[in-house]
C-alpha positions as CSV (number, residue, x, y, z in Angstrom):
1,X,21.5,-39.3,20.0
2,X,20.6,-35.8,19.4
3,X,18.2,-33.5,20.9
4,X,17.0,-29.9,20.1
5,X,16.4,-27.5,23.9
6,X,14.8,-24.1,23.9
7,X,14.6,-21.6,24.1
8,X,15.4,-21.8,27.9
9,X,18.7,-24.4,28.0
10,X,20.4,-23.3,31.4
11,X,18.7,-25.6,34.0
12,X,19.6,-28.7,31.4
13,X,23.2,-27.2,30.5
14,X,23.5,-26.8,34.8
15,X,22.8,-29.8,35.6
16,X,24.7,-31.8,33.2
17,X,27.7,-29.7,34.6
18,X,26.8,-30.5,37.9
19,X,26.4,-34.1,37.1
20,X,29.6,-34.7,35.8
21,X,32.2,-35.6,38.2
22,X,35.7,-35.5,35.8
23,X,36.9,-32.0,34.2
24,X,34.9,-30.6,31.7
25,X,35.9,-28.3,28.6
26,X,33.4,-24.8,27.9
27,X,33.7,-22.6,25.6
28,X,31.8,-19.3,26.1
29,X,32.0,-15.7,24.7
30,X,30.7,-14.2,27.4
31,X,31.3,-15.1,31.3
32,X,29.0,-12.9,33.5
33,X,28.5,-12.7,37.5
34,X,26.5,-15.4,37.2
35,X,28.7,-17.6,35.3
36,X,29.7,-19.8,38.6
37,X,25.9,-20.6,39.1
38,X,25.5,-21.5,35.7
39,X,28.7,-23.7,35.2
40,X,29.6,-25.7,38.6
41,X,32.5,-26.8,36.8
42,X,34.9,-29.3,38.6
43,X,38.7,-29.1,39.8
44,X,40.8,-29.4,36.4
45,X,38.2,-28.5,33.9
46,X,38.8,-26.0,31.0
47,X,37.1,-22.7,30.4
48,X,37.8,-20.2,27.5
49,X,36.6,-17.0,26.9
50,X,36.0,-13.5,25.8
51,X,38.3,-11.4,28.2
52,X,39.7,-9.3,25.8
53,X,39.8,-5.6,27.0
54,X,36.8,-4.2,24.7
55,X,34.2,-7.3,26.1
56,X,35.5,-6.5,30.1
57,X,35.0,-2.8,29.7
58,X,31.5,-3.4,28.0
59,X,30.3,-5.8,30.8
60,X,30.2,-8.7,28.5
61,X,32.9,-11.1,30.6
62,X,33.2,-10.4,35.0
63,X,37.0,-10.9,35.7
64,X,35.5,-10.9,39.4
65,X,33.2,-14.3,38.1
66,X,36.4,-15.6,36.5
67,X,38.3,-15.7,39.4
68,X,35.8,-17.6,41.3
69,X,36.5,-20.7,39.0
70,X,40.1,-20.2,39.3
71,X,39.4,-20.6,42.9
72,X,37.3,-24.0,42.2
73,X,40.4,-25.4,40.4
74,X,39.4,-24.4,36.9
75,X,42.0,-23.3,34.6
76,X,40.7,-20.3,32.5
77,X,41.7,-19.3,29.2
78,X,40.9,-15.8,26.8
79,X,40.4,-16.2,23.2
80,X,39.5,-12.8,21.7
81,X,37.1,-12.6,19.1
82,X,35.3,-15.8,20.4
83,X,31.7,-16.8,19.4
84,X,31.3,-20.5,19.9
85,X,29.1,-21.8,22.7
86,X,30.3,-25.3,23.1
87,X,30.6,-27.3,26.6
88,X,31.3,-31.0,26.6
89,X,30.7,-32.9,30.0
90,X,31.9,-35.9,30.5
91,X,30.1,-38.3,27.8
92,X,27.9,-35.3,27.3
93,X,28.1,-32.0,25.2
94,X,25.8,-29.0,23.8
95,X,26.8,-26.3,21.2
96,X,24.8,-23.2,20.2
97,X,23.7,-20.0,21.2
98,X,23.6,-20.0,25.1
99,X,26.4,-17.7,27.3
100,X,27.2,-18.1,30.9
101,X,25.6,-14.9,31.4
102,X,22.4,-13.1,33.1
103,X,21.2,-11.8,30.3
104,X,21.0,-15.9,28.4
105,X,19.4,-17.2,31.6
106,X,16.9,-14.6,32.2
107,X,16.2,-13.2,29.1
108,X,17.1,-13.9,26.0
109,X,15.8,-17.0,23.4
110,X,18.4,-19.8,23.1
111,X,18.9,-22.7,21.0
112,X,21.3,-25.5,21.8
113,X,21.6,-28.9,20.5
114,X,22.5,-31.5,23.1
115,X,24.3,-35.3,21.8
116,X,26.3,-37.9,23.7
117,X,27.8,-39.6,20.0
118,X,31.2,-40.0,20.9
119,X,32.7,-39.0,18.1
120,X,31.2,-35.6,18.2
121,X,32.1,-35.4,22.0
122,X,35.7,-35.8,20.4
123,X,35.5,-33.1,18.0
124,X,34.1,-31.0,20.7
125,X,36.4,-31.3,23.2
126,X,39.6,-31.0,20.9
127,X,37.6,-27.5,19.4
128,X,37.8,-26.6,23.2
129,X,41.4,-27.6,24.1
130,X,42.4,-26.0,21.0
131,X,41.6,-22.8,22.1
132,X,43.0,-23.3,25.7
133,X,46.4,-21.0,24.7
134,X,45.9,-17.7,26.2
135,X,45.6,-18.7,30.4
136,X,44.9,-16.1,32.9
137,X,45.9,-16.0,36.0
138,X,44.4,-14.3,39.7
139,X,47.1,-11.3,38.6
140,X,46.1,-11.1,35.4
141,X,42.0,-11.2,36.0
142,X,42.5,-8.6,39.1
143,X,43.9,-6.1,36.3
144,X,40.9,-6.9,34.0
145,X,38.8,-5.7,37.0
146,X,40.0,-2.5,37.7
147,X,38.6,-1.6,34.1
148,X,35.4,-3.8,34.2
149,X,32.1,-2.0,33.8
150,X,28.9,-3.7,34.6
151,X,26.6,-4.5,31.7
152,X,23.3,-2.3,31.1
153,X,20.6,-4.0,32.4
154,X,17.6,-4.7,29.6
155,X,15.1,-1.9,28.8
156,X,12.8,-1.9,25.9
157,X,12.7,1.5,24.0
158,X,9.0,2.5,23.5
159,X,10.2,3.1,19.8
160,X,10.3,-0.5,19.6
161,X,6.8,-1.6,19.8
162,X,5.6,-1.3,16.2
163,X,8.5,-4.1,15.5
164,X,7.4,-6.4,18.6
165,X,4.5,-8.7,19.2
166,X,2.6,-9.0,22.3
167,X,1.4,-12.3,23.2
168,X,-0.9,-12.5,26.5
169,X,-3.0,-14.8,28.5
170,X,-6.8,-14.2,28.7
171,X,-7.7,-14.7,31.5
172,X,-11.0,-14.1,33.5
173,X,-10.0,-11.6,35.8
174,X,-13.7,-9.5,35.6
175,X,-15.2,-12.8,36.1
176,X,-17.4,-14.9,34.0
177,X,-20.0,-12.7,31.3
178,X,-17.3,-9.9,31.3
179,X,-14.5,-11.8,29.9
180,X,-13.7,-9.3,27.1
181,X,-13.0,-6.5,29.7
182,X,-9.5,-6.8,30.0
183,X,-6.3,-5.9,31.9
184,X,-3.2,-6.3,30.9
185,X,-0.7,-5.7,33.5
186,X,0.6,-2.4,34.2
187,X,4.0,-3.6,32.5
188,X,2.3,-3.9,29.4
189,X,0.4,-0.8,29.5
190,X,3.6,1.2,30.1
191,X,6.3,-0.7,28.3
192,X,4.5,-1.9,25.3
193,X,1.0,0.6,24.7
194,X,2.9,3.4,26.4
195,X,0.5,4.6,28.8
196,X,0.9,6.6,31.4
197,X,-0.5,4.2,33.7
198,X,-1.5,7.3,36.2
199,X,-2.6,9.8,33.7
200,X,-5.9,11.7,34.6
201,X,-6.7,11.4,31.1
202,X,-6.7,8.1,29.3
203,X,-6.4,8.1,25.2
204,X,-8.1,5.7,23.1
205,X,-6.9,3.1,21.4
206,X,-8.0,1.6,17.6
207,X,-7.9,-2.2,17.9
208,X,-8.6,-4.0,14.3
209,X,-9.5,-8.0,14.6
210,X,-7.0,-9.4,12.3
211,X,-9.1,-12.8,11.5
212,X,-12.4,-13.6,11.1
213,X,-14.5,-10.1,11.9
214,X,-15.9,-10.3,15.0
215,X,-19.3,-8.6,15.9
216,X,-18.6,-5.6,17.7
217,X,-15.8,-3.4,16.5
218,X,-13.3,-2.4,19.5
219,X,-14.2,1.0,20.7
220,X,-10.8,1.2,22.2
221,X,-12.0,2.9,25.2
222,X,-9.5,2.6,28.5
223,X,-11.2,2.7,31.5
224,X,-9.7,2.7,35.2
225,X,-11.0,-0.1,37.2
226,X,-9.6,-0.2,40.6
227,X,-5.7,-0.9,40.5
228,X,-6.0,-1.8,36.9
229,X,-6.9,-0.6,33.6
230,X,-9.4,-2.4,31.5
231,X,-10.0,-2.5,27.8
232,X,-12.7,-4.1,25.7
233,X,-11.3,-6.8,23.7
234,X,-13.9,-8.0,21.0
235,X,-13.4,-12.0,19.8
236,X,-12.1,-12.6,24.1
237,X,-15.0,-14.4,24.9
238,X,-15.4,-17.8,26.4
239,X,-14.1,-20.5,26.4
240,X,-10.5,-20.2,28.4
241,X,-8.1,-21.3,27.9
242,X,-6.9,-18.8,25.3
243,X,-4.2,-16.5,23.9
244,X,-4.2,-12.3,22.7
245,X,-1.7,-12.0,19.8
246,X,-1.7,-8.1,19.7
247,X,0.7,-5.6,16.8
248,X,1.4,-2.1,16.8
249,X,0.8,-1.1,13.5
250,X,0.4,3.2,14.3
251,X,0.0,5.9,16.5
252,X,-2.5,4.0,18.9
253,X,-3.4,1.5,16.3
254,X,-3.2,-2.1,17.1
255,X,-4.4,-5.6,15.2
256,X,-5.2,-8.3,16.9
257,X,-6.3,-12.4,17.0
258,X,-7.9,-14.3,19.6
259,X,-6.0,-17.8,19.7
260,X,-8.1,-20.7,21.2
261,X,-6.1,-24.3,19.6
262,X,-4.5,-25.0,16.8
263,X,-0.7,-24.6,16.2
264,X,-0.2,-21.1,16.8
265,X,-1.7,-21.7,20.1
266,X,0.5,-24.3,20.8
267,X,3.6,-22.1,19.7
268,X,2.7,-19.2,21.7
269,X,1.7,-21.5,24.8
270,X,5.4,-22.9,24.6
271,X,7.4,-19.3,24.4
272,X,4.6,-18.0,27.4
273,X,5.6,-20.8,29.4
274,X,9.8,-21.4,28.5
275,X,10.7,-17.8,27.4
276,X,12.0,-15.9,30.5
277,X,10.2,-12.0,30.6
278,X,12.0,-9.4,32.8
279,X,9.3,-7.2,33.1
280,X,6.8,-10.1,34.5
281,X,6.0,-9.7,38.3
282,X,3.0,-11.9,38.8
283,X,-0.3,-13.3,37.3
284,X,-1.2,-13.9,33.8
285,X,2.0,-14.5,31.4
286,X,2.3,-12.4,29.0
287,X,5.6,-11.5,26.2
288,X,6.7,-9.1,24.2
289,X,8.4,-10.7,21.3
């Protein structure tokens, strides 16, 4: 049997490594610090790699992470130029897009396919082993970590907004007969409507319904209300639940729709509540896709 996971696939892919108690065989590009988390990998099992010189010194593989699972009992192989995600566990295995790294547990949208057909296990586990050539040992990864740098942690470039999507919860936070007064979190005002969050002097924004007109136009107006900035969001009336799908399309110019069921509820509801966000701290979920 066969089954489709994402786009989060690390707490299914853990525990199936945790689960199994024979050797395993992984194959991953990229091994980060928190690789060992990620793959609990028992005494015997088989993990290939990225550890070429270019992929260390740009963050991609931690020799430092690698030399944890050597101490576990794994043996640890490089294969340059590798791309394949594929980990077979036992009478289990998963291939597709997911690294042992920070940046696939935390932030980025995966897509693995999981199957326990034996035949397929086969084939995955000879792919695996047939790598296995190049094996490093503690000597070999401590050089590799004199010239590791640590990867760039994720930022999101304000020049990026007119090709991103906002998708945020409505929520009632001005209580009930105000709910289209509303405030995104200061993440999204600075990170996605760049706003200066503390600016004396708030611009205006134009905000176009994409659907249906609604009645009132947006005036666009940003007012400060307490810790929070507020906005007028035409269409964000009752009832709750419900979904803001918001696009820059200019300077200050946005489009929007008001999602309340259907399937691009359902869609959006799924990423909001699977999709990691790195800029999320607290309350309403909200995504820049």
């Amino acid at each position: 049997m066969a089954e489709f996971l994402g786009p989060s696939v690390w707490s299914e892919i853990t525990a199936a490594a945790r689960a199994n108690a024979g050797a395993s065989q992984v194959a991953v590009a990229y091994f980060s610090t928190e690789g060992p988390r990620l793959l609990p990998l028992k005494v015997g099992s088989i993990l290939v790699v990225d550890a070429s010189v270019d992929t260390v010194t740009a963050g991609g593989t931690a020799p430092a992470a690698l030399r944890r699972m050597l101490a576990r009992g794994v043996r640890v192989f490089s294969a340059q130029s590798l791309h394949a995600k594929v980990l077979v566990f036992g009478n289990r295995a998963f291939v597709g897009s997911a690294n042992a790294s920070t940046n696939s547990a935390r932030y980025l949208i995966e897509a693995v396919a999981k199957f326990d057909e034996p035949a397929m296990i086969d084939a995955a586990r000879t792919f695996v082993q047939g790598l296995a050539i190049t094996e490093l040992d503690d000597a070999a990864l401590q050089a590799l970590e004199a010239i590791y740098r640590p990867p760039r942690p994720p930022r999101f470039p304000k020049r990026q907004a007119p090709f991103t999507t906002l998708i945020m919860e409505l929520t009632l936070e001005q209580g009930i007969g105000r709910e289209t007064q509303v405030q995104p979190p200061r993440p999204v005002w600075e990170h996605y409507f760049a706003i200066d969050f503390d600016a004396a002097q708030l611009p205006r924004l134009r905000l176009t319904h994409k659907g249906p007109q609604v009645v009132n136009p947006a005036p666009g107006t940003i007012s400060r209300h307490h810790h929070n900035l507020t906005i007028e969001i035409p269409g964000a009336e009752m009832p709750r639940p419900a979904l803001l799908e918001l696009r820059k399309t200019g300077a200050r110019r946005f489009v929007y729709e008001v999602h309340r069921a259907g399937a691009d509820y359902q869609r959006f509801r799924r990423l909001l509540d699977t999709r990691a966000n790195p800029l999320w701290t607290h309350g309403r979920k909200w995504l820049i896709i």
